[in-house]
BAPANU-420409 format. One record per residue (C-alpha): x, y, z negated. Coordinates in steps of 0.001 Angstrom, whole numbers, padded with zeros to 6 digits, always signed. Example, Ala and Ser with C-alpha at 12.3 -4.5 7.8 and 13.67 -1.06 7.14 Angstrom:
2
+012300-004500-007800;+013670-001060-007140;
***
This chain:
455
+106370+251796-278736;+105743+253124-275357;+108878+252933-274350;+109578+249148-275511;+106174+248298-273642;+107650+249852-270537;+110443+248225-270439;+108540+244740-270704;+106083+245762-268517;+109174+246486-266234;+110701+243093-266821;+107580+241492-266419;+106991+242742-263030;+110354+241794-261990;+110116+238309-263398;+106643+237634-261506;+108290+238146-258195;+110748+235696-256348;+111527+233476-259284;+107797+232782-260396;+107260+232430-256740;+109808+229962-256215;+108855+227981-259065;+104870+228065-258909;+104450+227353-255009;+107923+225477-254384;+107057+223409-257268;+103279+222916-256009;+104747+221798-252590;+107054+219424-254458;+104254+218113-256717;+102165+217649-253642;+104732+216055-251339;+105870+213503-254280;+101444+212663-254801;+101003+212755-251224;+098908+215086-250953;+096469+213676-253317;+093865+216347-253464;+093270+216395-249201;+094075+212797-248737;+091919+211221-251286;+088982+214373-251370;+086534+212231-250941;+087366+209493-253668;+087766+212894-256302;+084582+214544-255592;+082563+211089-255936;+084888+210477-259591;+084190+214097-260303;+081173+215946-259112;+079421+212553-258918;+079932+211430-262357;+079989+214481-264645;+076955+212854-266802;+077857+209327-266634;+079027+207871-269916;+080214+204762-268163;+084060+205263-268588;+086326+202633-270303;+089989+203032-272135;+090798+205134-275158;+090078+208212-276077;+088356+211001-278237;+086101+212639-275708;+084163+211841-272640;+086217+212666-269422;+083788+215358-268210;+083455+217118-272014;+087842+217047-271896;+087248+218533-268298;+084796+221270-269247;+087284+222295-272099;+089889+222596-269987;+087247+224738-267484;+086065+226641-270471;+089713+228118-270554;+089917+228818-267166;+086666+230146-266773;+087000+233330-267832;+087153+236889-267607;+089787+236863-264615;+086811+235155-262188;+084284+237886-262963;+086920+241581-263114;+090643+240257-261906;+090209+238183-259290;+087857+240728-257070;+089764+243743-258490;+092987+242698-256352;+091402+243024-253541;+091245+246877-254539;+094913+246568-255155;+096620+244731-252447;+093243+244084-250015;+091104+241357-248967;+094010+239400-247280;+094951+238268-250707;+092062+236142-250974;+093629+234035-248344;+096894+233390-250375;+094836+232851-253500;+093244+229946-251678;+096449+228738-250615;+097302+228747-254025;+094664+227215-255533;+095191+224110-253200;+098585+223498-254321;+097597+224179-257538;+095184+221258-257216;+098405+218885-257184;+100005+220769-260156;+097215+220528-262411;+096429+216795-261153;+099922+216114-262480;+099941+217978-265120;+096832+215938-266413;+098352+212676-265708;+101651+213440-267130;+099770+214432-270206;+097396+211503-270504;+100806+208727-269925;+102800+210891-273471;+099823+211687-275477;+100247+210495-278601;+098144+210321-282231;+098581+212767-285102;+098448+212001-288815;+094638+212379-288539;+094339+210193-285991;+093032+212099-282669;+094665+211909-279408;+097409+214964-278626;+099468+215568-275133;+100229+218325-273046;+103516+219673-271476;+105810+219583-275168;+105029+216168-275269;+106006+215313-271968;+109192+217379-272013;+110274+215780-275167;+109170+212365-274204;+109443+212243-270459;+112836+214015-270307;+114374+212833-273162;+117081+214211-275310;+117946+216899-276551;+117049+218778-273221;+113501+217174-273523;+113119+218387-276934;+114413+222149-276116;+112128+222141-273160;+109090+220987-275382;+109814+223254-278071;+110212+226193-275850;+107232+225331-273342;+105184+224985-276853;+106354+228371-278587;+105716+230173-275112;+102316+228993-274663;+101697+229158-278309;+102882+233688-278186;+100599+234084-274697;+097504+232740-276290;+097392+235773-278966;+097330+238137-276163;+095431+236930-273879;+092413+236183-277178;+092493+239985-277658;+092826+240742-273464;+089424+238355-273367;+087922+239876-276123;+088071+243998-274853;+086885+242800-271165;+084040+240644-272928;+082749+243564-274852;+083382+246210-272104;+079759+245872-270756;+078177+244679-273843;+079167+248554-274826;+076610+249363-271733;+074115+247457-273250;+074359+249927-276508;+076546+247413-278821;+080167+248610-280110;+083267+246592-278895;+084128+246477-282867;+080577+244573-283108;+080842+242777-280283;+084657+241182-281236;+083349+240890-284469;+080422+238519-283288;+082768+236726-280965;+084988+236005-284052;+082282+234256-286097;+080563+232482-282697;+084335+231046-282347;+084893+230290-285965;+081468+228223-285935;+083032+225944-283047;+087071+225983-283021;+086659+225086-286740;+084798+221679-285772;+087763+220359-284094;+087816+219102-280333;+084901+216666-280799;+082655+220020-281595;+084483+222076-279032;+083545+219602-276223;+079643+219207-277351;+079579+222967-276902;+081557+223343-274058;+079964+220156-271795;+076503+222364-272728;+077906+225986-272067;+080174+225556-269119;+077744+223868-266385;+074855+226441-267395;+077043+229657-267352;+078909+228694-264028;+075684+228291-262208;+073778+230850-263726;+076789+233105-262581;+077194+231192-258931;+073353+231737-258136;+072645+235289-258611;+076261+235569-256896;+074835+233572-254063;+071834+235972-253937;+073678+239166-253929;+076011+237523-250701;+072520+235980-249026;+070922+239535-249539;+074289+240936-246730;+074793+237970-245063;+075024+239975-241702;+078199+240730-243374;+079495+237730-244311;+081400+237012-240953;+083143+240078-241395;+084061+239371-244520;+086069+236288-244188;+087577+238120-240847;+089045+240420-243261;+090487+237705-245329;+091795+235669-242860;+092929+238810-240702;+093996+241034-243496;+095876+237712-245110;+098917+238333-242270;+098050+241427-240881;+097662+243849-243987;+098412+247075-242981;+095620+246835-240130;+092963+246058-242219;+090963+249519-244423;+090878+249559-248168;+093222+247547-250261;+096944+249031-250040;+097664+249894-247016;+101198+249389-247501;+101351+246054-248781;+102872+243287-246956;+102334+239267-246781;+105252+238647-249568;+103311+240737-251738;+099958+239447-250950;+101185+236042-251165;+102937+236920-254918;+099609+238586-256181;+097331+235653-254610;+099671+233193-256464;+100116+235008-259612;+095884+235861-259575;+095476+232240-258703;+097827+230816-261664;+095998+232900-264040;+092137+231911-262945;+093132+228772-262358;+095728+228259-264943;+097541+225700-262853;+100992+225514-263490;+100413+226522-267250;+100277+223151-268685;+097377+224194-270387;+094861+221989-269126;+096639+218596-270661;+096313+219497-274223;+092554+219356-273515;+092465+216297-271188;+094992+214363-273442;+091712+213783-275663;+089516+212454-272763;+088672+208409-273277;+090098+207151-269976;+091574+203821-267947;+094278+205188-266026;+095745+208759-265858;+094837+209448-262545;+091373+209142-262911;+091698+211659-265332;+093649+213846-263457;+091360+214498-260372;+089190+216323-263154;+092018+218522-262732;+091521+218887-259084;+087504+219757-260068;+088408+222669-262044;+090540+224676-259829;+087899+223705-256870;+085135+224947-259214;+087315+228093-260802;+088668+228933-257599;+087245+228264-254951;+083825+228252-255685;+083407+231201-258986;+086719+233621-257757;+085246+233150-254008;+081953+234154-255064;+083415+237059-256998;+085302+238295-254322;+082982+237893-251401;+080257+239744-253345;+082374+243170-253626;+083050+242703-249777;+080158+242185-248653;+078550+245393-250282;+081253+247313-249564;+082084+248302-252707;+086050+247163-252281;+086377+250784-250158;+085561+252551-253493;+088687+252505-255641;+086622+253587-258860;+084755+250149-258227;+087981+248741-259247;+086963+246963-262624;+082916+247114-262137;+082639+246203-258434;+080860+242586-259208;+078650+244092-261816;+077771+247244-259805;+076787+244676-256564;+074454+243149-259051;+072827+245905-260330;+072070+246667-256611;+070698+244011-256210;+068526+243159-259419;+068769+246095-261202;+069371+246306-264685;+068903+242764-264809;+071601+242467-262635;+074188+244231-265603;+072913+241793-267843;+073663+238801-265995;+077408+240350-265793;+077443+241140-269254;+076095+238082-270543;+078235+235825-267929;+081207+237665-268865;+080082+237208-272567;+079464+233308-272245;+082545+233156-270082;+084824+234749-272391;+083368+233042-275553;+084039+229575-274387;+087733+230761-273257;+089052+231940-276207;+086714+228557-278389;+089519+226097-276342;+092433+228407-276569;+092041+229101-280262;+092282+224880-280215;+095258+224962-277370;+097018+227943-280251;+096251+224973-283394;+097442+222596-280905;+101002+224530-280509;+101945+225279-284426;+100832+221666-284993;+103751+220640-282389;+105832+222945-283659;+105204+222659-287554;+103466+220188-288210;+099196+220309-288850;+099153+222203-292145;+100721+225257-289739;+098385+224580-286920;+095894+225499-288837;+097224+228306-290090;+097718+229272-286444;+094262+228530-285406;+093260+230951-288685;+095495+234019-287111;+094280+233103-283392;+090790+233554-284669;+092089+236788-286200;+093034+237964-282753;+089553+238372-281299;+089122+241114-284186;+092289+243013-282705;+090056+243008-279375;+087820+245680-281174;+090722+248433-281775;+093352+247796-279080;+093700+249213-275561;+093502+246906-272962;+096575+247719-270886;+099322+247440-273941;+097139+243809-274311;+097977+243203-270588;+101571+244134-270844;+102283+241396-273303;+099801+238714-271448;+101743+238778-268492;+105147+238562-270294;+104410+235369-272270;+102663+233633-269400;+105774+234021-267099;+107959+232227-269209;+105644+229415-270072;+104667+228727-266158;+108809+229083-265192;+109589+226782-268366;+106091+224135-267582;+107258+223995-264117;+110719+223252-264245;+109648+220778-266155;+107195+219006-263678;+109720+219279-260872;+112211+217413-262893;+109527+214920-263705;+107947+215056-260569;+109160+211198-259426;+107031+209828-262217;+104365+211185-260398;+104612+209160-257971;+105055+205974-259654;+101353+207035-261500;+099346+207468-257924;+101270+204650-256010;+099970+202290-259411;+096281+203961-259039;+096090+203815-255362;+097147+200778-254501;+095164+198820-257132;+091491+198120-256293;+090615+197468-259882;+091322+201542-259967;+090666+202787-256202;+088286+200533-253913;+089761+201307-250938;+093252+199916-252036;+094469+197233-249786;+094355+193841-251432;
***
């Protein structure tokens, strides 16, 4: 077993290099060229349809949810345990320059997932019972065509469909890692996850939205405020901070703590591949959740896409990040995986550890409620709905795993699974990537959709 594991974790590591690379930031630019830049040029327009209108309930078109309950699904599954441990443990790993390139990232990633979204919304489709489905394996199969379109959807769909078991049980061990400070068992605490999830995955999206448009905005700022407190309580060393993420972003080897060896092509593949998994841009992911969202065009509904990597990114992974800088605590390699909650038990004591461990709790618990649904989601695709259920059944199973395995063999196999579904997703959107166009030009240029069109 070790063996096989090392050679995938071998594999793996090779795969997440150059050709990931190539295909996850060449494919952004491409995506972002072919929208025109739609998440700088039209900012302002996004945050006022986003930010501005997360509680209003006037929205017309058809649909199953509200746009902002699709869009907080879609956050729920981003949202997770990578904003709290893996996104500031890089920076123990590779140094605080690869903040910079996870930025970077994230704002191509803002395209990506903006066309993901829209490409989902124009080939979602109804099942036998009814509800609105979409996301990347209907696109492929609809949008390409064929019998490449069909392989491509089948494969993107079976990809997605093997990382989600994983990354349930990865979720599960880092949720219950400091629940196990707080004196409860990670057996008990997967255990209570599993019937928590149960209670909402098995009321279908409708269910999983009500919980997740509640969860979501309360968690995030709960998490973003004492975060904010902690960096307010050092701001003398906030400047020096971002110097070391802008410095340390091209000049690596200057800058203390982090590897000292590493250069920019590795900071910029660990920024990207950090990114892609906070963010989960370039995934296709986010679609199966959006294709349920009651809309009028499907670029309105795609700058909700643009919302959640500036919310996971920029704002949550930023926050993460700059707290373990600013205290210091990224020149202490055994900070490496409790940096965050160690800064906030500086700060508020043991109340501080419980805000980690409940954050990480409530993050983790609404990640694996909308990937248990993404899992259904897949083996409905793939099978038919009598088997997606079956799949959501053994995805729910998963979380229980999270109580007995280790969390590095649950890595190994994570990473694996998501580098063929973002290679496979974005070859995909590049080959699809003129439609884009065609879908913002139609937006854009229409003042019934965009006010500032021309008329």
């Amino acid at each position: 077993m070790e063996n096989l594991i090392k050679l995938i974790s071998d594999v793996t590591n090779a795969f997440w290099g150059w050709p990931i690379l190539i295909v996850l930031l060449g494919g952004g630019l491409i995506v972002c060229v072919r929208t025109g830049f739609v998440q700088i040029r039209y900012l302002p327009f996004i945050l006022k349809q986003t930010f501005g209108k997360m509680f209003s309930s006037n929205v017309g078109g058809e649909g199953s949810v509200s746009p902002f309950q699709a869009a907080t699904a879609a956050l729920a599954s981003s949202i997770g345990a990578a904003n709290i441990v893996v996104a500031p443990s890089i920076i123990f790993t590779a140094g605080p320059g690869v903040i910079f390139w996870m930025w970077i990232a994230g704002l191509i990633g803002q395209a990506t997932k903006f066309g993901e979204i829209i490409l989902g919304i124009k080939y979602r489709e109804k099942n036998v019972d009814g509800e609105y489905v979409g996301g990347p394996a209907y696109t492929f199969k609809k949008g390409i065509g064929g019998t490449l379109g069909k392989i491509m959807g089948f494969l993107v769909s079976f990809f997605f469909m093997i990382e989600i078991l994983p990354s349930i049980t990865l979720q599960t061990i880092s949720a219950a890692a400091p629940l196990e400070q707080l004196g409860l068992s990670r057996v008990v605490s997967a255990v209570v996850i599993a019937v928590l999830v149960i209670l909402v995955a098995y009321g279908g999206i409708k269910r999983i939205a009500q919980v997740t448009e509640k969860m979501v905005p309360i968690m995030a700022a709960t998490y973003i405020i004492a975060g904010l407190i902690v960096i307010i309580m050092h701001i003398d060393k906030l400047p020096g901070a971002f110097g070391m993420i802008i410095y340390g972003a091209f000049n690596p080897k200057a800058v203390v703590g982090g590897a000292a060896g590493a250069g920019i092509a590795q900071l910029i593949r660990a920024g990207a591949a950090r990114g892609c998994y906070s963010n989960e841009a370039g995934m296709g992911s986010a679609p199966y959740a959006h294709a349920t969202a009651v809309t009028d065009h499907p670029c309105r509904q795609g700058m909700w896409g643009i919302f959640e990597v500036i919310a996971d990114t920029m704002i949550v992974c930023t926050i993460s990040a700059l707290v373990v800088l600013v205290t210091g605590l990224y020149q202490n390699p055994d900070m490496k995986d409790i940096g965050v909650e160690r800064a906030f038990n500086a700060a508020f004591g043991q109340v501080g550890t419980a805000v980690v461990a409940i954050s990480l709790f409530l993050f983790v618990l609404s990640t694996i409620i909308v990937i248990v649904f993404y899992a259904e989601k897949q083996g409905e695709y793939l099978f038919g709905t009598t088997i997606g259920k079956v799949v959501r059944f053994i995805a729910c199973g998963m979380v229980i795993l999270g109580g007995f395995v280790s969390f590095d063999n649950a890595g190994v196999f994570l990473d694996a699974t998501l580098g063929l579904v973002v290679f496979t997703n974005m070859v995909g959107m590049i080959m699809l990537s003129g439609e884009l166009k065609e879908l913002v030009d139609e937006f854009f240029k229409d003042p019934k959709y965009y006010p500032g069109a021309k008329k």
